[in-house]
Every structure is written in C-alpha cells, then in structure tokens.
N, C-alpha and C positions, 0 to 999 in steps of 0.2 A: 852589671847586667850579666844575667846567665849565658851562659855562649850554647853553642848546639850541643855541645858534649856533655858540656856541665845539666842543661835541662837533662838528656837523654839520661844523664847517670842520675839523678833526681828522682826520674819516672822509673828507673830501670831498682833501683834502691827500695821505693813505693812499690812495688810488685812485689820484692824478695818481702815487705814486712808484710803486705797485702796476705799474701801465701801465705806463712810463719802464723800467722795469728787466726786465718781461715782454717788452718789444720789443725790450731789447738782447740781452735770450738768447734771443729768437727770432730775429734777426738772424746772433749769433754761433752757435747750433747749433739749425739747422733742422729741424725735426719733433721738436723737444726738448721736453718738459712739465718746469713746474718742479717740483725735488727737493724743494723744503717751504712751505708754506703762508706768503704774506707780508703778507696784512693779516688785523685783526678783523674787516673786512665783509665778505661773501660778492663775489665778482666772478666773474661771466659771460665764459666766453670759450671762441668755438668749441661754445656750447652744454655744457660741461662747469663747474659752479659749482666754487671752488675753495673750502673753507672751513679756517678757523684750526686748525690740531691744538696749536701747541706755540708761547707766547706767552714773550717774556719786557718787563720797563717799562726805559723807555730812558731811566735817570737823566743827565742832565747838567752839571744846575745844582747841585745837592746842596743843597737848602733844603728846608724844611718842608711850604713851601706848594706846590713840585713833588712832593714823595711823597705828598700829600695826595691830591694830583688822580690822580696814579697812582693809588692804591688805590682813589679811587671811581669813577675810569674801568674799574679792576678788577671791582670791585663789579658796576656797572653789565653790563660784557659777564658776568659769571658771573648776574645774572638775565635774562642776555636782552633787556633795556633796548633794546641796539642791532642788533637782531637778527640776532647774528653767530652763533648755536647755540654756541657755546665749549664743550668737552669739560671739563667741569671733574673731570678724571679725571688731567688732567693739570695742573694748578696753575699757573700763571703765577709765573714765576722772577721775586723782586726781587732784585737783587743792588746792596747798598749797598758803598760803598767810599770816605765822602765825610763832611762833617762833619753831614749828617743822621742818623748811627751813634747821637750824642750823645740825640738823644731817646729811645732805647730803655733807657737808663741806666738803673738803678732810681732811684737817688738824682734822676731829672728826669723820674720818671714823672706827679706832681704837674702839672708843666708842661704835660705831652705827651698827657694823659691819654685823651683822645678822640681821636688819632694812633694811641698804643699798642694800644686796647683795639679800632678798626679792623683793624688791623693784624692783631693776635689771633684778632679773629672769622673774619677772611677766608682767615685759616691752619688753624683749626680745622674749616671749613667744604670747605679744600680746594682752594680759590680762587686761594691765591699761597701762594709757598714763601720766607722772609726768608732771605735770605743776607744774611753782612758779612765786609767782605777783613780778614783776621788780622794783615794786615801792617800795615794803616792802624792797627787797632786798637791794636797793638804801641809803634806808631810815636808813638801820641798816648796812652797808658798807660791804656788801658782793656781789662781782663780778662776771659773768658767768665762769670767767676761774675756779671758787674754788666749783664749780659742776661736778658731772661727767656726761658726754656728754647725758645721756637718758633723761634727765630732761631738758624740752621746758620753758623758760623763757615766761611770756605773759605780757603786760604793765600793767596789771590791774587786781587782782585774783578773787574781787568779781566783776568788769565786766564778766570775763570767766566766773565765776558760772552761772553769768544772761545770757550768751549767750549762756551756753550749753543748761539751762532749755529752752529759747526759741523754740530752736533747736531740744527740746523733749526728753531732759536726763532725766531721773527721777530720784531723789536721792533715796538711799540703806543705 
C-alpha cells in the first residue's frame, strides 16, 4: 500500500509531468487547451482548474504488489482521499496483459483472495473496469471460463491501452 509520502510524491511527480507536457503544447500550438484531462489532481492554470474525466492504471511491472497499489490508489481517488473529484461514472480502465492475469484464476483465488475480492468490489462499485489481453491468455492456456465473470477479455491489451489513451484516458 502506498503510505502518505509515497502517494504525496505520486501526485507531486503527476504535476511535474502534468506541467512538462502542458508547456510543450503550449509551446507547439498556442492558445491550444488540452484535449483530455491528464492527471488525478486538479491543476490550476490560467485560472481555469482542470479535472480527471477519464483514468486509466499504468501497469508496467506486472506483479501483484503493483496491481495492488493500483486498485487502492483507485480506491482511494473514487472516495476522494486525494481530492481529485473523479467521475466515478466513468470507471478507471485496468487493462492487464501480463502475468498478474494468473491471480484472477479461479483455481488461485485461495491465494489472491483479498486481491480478487478488491478487485471485485471496486467493479461492482463502478470504480474500475478489469480488462485482460486474450492473446496473452491464449498464449499461456488460460480460458474465459477460469475468470470470474467482472473481468472483460479484449483481443489485444496493449492495443486497449492505445485505444483508451486515444480516447483521452490519462494514466494515474
């Protein structure tokens, strides 16, 4: 779990790239406002607050204890914890494509079980949306029946990634 420093440098990190990439398109097209919402903290600029509409978690490492932190960082912006207002109207996209897939298994739900039933809640709730790439799954012989029914198979996980950012997700 993220401790208060560790969020605080998180958000504090999300700002410096927030800035960094707001001033190169201010740079590159002048009197431009950005097309979609790029961090979970509100940022001030020009007197106009910009807030989160459309989130998605920015798996990397594909381990346990990174999707863990994902989802209670989820958690956390869907009550407001970091007071970013999140629309939770619009669900925060996980899209798994990696060998964290494996805890949703049923047969390693025993193991995962406070993982999974997070997971669950925060889908039910509205919170986040599980995706997993069909190809990986394929690839490593795991079927949609050995999922539990919250989690949306997609043919391609880092296609989804690039369709959500088109789409105007930002990663968190």
């Amino acid at each position: 779990m993220l401790g208060k420093k560790g969020f605080i440098s998180v958000c504090a990190l999300t700002l410096l790239l927030v800035n960094t990439v707001l001033a190169q398109d201010a740079a590159t097209k002048p009197n431009a406002q950005p097309e979609a919402p790029l961090a979970v903290t509100d940022v001030t600029l020009s007197k106009e607050v910009i807030k989160p509409s459309k989130l998605q978690a920015n798996i990397a490492l594909h381990t346990l204890e990174e999707l863990k932190q994902l989802l209670v960082q989820a958690e956390m912006i869907a009550n407001d914890e970091a007071g970013s207002e999140y629309d939770t109207d619009k669900p925060i996209s996980v899209v798994l494509h990696g060998e964290e897939i494996h805890a949703f298994v049923r047969s390693n739900y025993r193991n995962n079980k406070a993982l999974v039933d997070l997971a669950a809640r925060l889908d039910a709730f509205n919170v986040i949306e599980v995706k997993v790439c069909k190809r990986w799954m394929g690839a490593n012989g795991i079927m949609e029946s050995q999922l539990p029914p919250f989690i949306e198979p997609v043919p391609f996980g880092l296609g989804e990634r690039e369709r959500l950012q088109k789409a105007g997700y930002a990663y968190f």
